[in-house]
VOBA-1610 file (N, C-alpha, C; in pm, whole numbers, padded with zeros to 5 digits, always signed):
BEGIN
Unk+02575-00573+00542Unk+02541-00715+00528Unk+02585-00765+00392Unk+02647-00904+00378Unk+02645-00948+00283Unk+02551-00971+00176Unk+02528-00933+00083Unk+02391-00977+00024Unk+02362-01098-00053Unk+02503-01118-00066Unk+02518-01258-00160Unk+02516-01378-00092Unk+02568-01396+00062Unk+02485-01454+00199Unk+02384-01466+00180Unk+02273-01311+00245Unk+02182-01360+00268Unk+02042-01382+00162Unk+02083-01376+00023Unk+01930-01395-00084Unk+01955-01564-00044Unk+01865-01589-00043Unk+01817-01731-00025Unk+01743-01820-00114Unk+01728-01718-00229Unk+01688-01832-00337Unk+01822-01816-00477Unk+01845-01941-00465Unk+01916-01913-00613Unk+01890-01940-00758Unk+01941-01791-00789Unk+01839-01713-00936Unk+01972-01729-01059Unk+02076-01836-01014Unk+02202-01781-01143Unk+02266-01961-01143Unk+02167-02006-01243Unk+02104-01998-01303Unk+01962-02002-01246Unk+01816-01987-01287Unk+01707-01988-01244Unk+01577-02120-01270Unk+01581-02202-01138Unk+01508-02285-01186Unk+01362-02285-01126Unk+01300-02265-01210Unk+01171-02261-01187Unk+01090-02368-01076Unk+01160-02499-01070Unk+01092-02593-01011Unk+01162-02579-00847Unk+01271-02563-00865Unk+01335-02544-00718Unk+01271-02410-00676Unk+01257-02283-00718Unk+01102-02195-00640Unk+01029-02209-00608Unk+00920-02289-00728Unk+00807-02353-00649Unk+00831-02443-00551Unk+00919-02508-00509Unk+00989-02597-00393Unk+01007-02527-00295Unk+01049-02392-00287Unk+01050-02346-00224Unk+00947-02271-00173Unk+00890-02232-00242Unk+00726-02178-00201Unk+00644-02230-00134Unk+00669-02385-00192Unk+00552-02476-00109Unk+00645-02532+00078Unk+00745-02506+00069Unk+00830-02564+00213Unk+00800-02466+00287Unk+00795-02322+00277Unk+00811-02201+00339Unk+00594-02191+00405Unk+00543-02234+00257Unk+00411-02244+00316Unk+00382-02318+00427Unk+00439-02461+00409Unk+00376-02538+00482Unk+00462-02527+00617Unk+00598-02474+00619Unk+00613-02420+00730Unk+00565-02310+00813Unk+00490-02245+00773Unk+00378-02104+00828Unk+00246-02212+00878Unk+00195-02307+00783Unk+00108-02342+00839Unk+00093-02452+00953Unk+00187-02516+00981Unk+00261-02625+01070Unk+00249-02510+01203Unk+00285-02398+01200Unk+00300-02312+01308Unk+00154-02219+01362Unk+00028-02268+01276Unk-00043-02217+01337Unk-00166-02258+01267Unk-00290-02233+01356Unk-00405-02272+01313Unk-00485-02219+01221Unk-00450-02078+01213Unk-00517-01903+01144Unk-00509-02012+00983Unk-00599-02000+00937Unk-00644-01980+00773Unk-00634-01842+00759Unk-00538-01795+00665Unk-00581-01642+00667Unk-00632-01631+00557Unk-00728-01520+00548Unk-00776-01494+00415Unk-00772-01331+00356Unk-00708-01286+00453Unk-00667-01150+00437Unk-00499-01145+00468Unk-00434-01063+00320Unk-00273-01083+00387Unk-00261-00922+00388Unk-00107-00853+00441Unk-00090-00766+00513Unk+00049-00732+00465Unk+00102-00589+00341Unk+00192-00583+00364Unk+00220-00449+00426Unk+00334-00419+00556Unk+00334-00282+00605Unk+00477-00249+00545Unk+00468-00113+00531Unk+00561-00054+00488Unk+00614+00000+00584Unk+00755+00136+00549Unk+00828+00212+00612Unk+00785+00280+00729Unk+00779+00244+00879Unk+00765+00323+00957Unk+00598+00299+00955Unk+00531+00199+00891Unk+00386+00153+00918Unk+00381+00076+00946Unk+00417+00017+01050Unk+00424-00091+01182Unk+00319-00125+01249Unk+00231-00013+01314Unk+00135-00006+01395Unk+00028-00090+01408Unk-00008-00162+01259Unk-00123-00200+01192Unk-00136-00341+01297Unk+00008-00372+01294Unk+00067-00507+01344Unk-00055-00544+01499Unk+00007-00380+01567Unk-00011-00406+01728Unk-00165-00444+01716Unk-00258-00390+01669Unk-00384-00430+01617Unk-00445-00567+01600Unk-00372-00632+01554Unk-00392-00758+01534Unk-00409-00896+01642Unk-00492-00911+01665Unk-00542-01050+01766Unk-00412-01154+01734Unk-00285-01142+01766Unk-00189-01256+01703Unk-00224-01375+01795Unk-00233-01502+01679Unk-00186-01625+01791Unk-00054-01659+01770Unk+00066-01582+01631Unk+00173-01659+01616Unk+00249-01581+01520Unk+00363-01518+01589Unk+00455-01468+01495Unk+00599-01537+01507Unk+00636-01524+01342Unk+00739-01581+01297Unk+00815-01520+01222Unk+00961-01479+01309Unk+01065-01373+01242Unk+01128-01470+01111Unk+01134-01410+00980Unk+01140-01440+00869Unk+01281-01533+00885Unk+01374-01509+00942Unk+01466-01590+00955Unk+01482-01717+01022Unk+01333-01768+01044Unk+01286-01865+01114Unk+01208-01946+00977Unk+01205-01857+00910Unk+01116-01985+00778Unk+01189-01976+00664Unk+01213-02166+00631Unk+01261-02145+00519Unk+01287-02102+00385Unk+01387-02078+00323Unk+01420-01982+00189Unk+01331-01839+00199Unk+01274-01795+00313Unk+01235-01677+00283Unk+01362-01585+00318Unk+01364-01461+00205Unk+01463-01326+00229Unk+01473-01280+00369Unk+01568-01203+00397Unk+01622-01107+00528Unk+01555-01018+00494Unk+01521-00941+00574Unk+01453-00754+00574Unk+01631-00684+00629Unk+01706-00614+00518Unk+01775-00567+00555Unk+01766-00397+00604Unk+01600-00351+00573Unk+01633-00195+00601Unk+01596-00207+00759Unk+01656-00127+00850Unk+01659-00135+01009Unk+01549-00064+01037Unk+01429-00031+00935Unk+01308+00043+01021Unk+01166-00094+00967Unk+01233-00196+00916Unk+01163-00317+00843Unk+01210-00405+01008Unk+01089-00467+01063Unk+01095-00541+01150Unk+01159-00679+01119Unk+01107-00727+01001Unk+01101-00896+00952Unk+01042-00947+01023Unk+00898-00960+01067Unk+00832-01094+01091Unk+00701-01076+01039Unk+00674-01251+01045Unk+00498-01251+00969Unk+00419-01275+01107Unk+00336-01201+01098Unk+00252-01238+01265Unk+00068-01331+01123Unk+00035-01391+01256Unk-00101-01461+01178Unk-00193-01398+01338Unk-00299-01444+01241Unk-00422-01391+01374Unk-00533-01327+01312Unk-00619-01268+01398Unk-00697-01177+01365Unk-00698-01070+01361Unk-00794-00950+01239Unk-00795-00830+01278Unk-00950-00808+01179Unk-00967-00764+01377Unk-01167-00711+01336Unk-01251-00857+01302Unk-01211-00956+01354Unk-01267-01138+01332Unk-01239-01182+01184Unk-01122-01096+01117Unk-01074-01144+01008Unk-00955-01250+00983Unk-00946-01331+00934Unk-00793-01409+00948Unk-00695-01352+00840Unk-00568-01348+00926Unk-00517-01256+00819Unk-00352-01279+00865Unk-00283-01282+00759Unk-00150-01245+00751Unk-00105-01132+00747Unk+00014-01072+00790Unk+00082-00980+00781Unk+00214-00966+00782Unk+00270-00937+00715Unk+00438-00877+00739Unk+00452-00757+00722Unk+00538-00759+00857Unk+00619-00627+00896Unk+00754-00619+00893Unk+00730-00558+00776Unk+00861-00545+00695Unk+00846-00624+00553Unk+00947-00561+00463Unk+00900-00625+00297Unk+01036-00585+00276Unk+01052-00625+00146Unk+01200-00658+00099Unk+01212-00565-00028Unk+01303-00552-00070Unk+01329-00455-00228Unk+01434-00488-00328Unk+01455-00381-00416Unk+01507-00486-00526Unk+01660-00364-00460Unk+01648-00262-00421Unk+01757-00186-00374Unk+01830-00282-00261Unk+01815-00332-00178Unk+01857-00424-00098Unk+01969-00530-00171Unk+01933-00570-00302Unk+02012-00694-00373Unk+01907-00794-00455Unk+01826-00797-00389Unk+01743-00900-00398Unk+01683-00870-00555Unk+01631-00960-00646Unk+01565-00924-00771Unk+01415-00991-00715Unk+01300-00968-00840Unk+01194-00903-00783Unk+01134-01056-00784Unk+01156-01215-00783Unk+01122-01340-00781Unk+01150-01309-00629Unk+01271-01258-00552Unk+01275-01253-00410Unk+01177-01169-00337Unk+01202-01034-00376Unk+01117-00966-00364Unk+00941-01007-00336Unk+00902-01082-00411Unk+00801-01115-00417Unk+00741-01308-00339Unk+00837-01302-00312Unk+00856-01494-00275Unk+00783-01489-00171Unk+00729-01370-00037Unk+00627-01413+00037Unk+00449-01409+00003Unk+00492-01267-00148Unk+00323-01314-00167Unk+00281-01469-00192Unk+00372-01492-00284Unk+00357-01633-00314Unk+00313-01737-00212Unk+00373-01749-00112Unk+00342-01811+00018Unk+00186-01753+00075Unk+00220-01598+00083Unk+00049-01595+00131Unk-00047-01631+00075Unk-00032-01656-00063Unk-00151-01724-00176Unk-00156-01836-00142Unk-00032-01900-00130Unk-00024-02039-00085Unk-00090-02087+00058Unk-00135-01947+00122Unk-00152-01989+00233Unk-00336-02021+00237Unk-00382-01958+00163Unk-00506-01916+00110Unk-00578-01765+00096Unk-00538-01692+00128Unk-00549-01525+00101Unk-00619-01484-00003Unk-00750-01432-00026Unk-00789-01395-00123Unk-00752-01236-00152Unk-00754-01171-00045Unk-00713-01008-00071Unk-00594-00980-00001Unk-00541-00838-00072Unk-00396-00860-00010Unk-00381-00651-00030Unk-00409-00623+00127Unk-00409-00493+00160Unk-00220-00471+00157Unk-00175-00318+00055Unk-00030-00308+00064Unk-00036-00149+00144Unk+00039-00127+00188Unk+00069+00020+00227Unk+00262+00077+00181Unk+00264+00154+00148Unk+00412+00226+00144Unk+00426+00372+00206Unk+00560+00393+00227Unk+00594+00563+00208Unk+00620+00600+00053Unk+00588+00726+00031Unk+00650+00768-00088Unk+00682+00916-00107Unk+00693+00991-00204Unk+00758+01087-00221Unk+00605+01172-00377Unk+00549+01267-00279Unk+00445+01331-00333Unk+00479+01427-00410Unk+00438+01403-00587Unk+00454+01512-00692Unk+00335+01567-00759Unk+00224+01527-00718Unk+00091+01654-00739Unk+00144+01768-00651Unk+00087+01848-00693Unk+00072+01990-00609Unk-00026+01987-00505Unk-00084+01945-00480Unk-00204+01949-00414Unk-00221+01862-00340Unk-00058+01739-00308Unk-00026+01659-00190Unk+00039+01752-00098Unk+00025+01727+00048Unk+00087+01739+00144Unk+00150+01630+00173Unk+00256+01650+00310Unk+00313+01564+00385Unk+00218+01518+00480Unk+00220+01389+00520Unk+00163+01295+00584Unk+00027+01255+00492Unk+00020+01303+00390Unk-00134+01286+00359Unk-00111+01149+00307Unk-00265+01064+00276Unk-00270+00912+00275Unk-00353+00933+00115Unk-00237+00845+00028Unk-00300+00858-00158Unk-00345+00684-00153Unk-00467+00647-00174Unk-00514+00547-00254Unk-00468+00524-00360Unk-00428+00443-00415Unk-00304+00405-00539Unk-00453+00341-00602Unk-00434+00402-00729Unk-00555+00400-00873Unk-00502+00289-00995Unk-00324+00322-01008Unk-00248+00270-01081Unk-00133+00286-01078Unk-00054+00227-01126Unk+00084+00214-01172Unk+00148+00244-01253Unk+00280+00291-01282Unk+00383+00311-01364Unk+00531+00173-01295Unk+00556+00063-01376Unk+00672+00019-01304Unk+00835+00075-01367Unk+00892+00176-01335Unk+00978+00153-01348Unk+01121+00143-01314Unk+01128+00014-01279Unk+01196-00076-01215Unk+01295-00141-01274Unk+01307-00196-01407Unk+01361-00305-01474Unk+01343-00379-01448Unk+01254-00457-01364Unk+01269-00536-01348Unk+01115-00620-01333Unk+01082-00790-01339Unk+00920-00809-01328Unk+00931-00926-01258Unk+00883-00966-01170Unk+00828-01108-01123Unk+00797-01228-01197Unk+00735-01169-01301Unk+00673-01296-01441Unk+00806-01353-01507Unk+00935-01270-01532Unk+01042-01297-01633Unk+01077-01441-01594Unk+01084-01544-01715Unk+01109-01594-01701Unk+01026-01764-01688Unk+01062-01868-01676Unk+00921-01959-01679Unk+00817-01934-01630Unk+00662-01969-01663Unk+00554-01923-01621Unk+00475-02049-01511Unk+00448-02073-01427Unk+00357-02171-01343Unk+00240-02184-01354Unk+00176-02256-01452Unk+00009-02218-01499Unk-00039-02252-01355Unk-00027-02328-01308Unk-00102-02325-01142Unk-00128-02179-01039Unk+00000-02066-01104Unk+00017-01991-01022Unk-00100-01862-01079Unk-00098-01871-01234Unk-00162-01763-01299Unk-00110-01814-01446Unk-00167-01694-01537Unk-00162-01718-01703Unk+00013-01638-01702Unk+00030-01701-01805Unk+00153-01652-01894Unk+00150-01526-01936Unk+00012-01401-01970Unk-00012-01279-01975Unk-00113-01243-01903Unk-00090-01211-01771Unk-00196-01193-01690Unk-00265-01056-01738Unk-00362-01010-01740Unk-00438-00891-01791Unk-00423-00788-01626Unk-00381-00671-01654Unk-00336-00490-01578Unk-00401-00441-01575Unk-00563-00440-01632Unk-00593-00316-01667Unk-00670-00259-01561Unk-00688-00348-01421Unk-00727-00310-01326Unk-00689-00328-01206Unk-00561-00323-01186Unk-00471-00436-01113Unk-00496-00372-00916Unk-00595-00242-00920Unk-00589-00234-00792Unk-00770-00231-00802Unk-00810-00317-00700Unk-00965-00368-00734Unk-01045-00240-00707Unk-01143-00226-00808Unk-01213-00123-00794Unk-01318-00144-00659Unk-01361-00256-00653Unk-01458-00280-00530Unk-01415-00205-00438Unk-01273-00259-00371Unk-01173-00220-00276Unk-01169-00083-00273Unk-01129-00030-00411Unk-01124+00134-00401Unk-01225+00178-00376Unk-01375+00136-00383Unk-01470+00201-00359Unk-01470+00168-00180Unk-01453+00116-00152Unk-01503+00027+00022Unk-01439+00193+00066Unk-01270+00155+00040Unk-01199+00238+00100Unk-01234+00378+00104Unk-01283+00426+00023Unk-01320+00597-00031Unk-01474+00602+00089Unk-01520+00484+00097Unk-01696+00485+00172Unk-01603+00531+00316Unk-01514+00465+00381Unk-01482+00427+00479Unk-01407+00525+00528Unk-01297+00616+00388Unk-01242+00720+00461Unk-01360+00836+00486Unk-01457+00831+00402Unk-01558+00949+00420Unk-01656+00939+00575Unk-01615+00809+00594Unk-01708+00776+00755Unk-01605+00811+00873Unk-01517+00804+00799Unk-01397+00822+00935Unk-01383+00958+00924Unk-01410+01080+00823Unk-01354+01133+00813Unk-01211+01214+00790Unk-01119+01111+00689Unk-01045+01123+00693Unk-00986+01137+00514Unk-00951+01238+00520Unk-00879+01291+00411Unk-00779+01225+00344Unk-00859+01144+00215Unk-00780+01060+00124Unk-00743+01133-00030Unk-00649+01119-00083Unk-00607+01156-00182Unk-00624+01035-00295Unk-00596+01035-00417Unk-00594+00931-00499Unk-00514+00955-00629Unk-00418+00845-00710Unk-00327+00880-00788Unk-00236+00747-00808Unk-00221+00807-00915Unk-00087+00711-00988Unk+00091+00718-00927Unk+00105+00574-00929Unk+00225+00531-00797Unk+00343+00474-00928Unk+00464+00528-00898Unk+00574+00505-00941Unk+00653+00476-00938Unk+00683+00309-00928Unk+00803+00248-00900Unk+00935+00250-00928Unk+01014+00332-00860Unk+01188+00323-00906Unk+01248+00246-00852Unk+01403+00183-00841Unk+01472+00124-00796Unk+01471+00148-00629Unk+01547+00312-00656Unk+01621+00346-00556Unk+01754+00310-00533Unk+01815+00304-00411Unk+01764+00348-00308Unk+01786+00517-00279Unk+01831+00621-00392Unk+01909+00678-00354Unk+01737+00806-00398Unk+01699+00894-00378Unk+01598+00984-00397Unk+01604+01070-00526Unk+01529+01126-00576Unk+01492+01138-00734Unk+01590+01320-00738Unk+01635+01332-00821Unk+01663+01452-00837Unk+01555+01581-00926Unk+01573+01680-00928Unk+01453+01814-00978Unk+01460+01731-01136Unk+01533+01694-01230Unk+01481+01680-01315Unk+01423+01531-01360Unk+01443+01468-01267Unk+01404+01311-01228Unk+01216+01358-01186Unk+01238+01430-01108Unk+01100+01479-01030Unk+00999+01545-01165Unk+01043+01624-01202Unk+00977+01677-01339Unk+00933+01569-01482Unk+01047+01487-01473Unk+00985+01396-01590Unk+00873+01262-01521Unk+00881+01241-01398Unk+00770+01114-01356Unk+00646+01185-01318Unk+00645+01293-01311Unk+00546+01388-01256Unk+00473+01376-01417Unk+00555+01402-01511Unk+00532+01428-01664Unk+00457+01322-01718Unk+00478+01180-01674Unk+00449+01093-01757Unk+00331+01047-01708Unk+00281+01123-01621Unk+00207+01053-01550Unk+00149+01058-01339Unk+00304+01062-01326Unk+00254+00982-01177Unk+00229+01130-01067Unk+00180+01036-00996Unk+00121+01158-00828Unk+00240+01124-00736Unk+00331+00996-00731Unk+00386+00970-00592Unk+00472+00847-00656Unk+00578+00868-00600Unk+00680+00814-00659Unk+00780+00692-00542Unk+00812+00598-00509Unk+00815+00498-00408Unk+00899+00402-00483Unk+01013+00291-00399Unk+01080+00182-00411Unk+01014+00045-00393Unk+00854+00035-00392Unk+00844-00116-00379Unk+00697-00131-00449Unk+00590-00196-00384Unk+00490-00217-00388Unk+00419-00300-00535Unk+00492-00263-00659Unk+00518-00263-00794Unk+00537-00401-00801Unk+00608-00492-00773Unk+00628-00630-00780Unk+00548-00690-00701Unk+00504-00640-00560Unk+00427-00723-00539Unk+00254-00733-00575Unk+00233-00632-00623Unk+00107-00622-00719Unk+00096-00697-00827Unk+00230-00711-00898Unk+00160-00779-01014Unk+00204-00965-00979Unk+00275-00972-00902Unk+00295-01135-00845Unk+00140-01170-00794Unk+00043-01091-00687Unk-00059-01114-00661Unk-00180-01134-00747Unk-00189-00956-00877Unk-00277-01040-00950Unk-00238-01140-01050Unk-00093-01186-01044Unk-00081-01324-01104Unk-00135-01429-01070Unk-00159-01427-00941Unk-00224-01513-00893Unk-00388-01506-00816Unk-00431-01410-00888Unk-00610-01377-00838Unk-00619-01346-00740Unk-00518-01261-00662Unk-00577-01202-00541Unk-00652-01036-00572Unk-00740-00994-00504Unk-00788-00875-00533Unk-00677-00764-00418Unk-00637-00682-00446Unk-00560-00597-00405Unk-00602-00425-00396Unk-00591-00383-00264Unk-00565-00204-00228Unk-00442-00133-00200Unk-00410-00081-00230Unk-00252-00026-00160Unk-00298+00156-00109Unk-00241+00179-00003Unk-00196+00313-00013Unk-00104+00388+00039Unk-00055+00465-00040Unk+00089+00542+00014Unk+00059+00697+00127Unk+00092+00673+00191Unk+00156+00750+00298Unk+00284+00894+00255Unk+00218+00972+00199Unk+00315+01060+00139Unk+00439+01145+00238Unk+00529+01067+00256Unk+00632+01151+00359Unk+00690+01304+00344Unk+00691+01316+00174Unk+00745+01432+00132Unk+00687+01484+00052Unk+00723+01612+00039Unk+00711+01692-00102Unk+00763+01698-00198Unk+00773+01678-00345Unk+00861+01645-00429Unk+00844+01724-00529Unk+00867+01842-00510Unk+00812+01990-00592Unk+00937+02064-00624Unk+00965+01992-00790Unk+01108+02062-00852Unk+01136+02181-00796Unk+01023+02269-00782Unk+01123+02402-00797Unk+01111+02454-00636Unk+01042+02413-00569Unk+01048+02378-00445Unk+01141+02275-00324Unk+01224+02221-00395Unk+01271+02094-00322Unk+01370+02114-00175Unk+01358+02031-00098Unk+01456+02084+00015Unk+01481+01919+00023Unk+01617+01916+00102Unk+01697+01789+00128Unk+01601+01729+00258Unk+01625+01583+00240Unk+01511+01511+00352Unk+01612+01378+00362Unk+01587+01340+00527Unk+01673+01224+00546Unk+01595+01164+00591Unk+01570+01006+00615Unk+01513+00897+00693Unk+01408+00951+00797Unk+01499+01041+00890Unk+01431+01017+01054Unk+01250+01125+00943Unk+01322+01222+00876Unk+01218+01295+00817Unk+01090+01225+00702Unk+01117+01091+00673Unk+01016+01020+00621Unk+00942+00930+00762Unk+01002+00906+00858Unk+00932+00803+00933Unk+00872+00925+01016Unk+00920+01044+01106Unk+00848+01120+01109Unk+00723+01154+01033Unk+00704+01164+00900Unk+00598+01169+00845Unk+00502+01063+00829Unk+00553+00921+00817Unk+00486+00820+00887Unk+00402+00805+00976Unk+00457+00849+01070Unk+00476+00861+01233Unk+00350+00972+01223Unk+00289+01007+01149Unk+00194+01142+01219Unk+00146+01041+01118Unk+00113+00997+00977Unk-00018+00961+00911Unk-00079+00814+00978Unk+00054+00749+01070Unk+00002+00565+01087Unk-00123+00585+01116Unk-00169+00704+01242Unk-00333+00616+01311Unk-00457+00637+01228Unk-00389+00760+01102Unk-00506+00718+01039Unk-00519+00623+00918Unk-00426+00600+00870Unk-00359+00484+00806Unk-00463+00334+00887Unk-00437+00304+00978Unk-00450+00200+01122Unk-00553+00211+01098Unk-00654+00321+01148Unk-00763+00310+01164Unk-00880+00296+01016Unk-00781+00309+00915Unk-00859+00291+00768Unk-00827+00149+00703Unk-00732+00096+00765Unk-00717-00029+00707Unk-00788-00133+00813Unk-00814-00076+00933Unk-00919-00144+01001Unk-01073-00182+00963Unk-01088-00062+00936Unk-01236-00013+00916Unk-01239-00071+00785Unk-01185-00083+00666Unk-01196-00153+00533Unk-01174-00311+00574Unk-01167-00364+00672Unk-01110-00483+00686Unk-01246-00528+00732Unk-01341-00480+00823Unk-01470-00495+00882Unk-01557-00516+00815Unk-01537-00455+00663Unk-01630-00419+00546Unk-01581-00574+00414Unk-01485-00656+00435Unk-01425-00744+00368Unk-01563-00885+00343Unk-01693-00912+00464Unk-01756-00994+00458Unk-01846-00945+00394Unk-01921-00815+00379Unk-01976-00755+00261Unk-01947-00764+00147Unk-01794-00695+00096Unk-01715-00753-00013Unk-01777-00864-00086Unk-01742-00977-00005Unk-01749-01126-00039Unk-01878-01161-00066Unk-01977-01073+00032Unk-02130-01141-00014Unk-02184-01046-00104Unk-02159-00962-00185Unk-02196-00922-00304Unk-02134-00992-00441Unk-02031-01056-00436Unk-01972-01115-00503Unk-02030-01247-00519Unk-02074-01300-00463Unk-02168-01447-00428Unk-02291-01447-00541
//
């Protein structure tokens, strides 16, 4: 695919007011198309699709149907936003998300949270695949993301700031809500289901980390190492949404251990963690009107 086709916002030069123009056309085209207030948004990752079928939809809309929003160019990324319910929650979702490996820089990348804020969304559940460097991850196992490392080059904020949208230095120091992390940890222990927890590491990509790539992010820090999620965290708490993410560990990423892994072998690993994945982002979703009335 062309990529210079299909980015749809133009960033050369970058004008701040024609984004927000665009933010607000793309909103009010989502909401023209349906009745759902959502207040829960939805991003699925690689080969975590499933979450979708779940959902009470009254109205999905393949991304190439709303204006200035990006293409989903990876072929296991569906591209569409479905609205509806899940568990009598209103809620957005996309299936499929965009990256900065694709072409796109991370203002694109990030151009539908923007819209889901816009839409009204107070929380914004993320899921990814990634690539597991504790020892004590397995494949398929499901890590609750604690924190972040971005490195990416790249940030969502660069560049003019939108005081409407958030502050000019939004404060990190808790950027995945502890409430949330606690719901989720109550919820995997009721389900019984074996959660891990750890620090998430945003690289470019698209191409996979080599043994001494693996040894130094392991070093600095991180449990699980992944191409996205990173921009759209900090675009959200730019804008006060409370946020959970969790990665879906496809692989093992054990320097002195390493064996070669292709695609079908990450969605395979997908593919065995989704239902409990599904069934934990359900069950935390049930628990969202509690959330809210302790907060009151």
């Amino acid at each position: 695919m062309d990529m210079t086709a299909s980015a749809s916002i133009d960033s050369q030069p970058f004008h701040i007011e024609q984004y927000q123009q665009q933010v607000h056309e793309a909103t009010a085209a989502v909401r023209d198309a349906t009745s759902v207030q959502p207040r829960l948004g939805v991003i699925l990752g690689t080969g975590l699709g499933q979450l979708a079928e779940e959902i009470d939809v009254e109205v999905t809309l393949p991304y190439d149907d709303l204006p200035h929003f990006p293409l989903s160019t990876v072929e296991t990324h569906d591209g569409r936003l479905h609205l509806g319910h899940l568990e009598d929650v209103p809620v957005v979702a996309m299936q499929g998300r965009f990256h900065l490996y694709e072409g796109y820089d991370a203002r694109e990348v990030t151009f539908p949270v923007r819209v889901m804020a816009g839409l009204g969304i107070d929380t914004l559940f993320i899921s990814n695949a990634a690539g597991g460097m504790n020892p004590l991850f397995r494949r398929a196992d499901l890590m609750l993301i604690t924190d972040h490392i971005n490195l990416q080059g790249d940030n969502p904020l660069v560049g003019p700031n939108v005081e409407d949208w958030g502050p000019r230095f939004p404060d990190m120091s808790a950027p995945y809500d502890p409430e949330l992390r606690r719901l989720v940890e109550d919820e995997a222990l009721q389900q019984r289901t074996k959660l891990r927890r750890g620090v998430y590491v945003a690289v470019v990509g698209p191409n996979l980390e080599t043994r001494a790539e693996y040894r130094f992010l392991r070093n600095i820090g991180a449990d699980a190492v992944g191409m996205s999620t990173v921009p759209e965290v900090i675009v959200a708490r730019h804008m006060g949404l409370r946020v959970m993410a969790i990665s879906v560990i496809t692989d093992e990423c054990f320097p002195d251990a390493l064996h070669p892994i292709d695609i079908e072998d990450v969605l395979a690993a997908a593919a065995e963690a989704e239902p409990r994945l599904t069934a934990l982002m359900k069950g935390v979703a049930t628990r969202l009107p509690a959330v809210e009335e302790s907060r009151s």
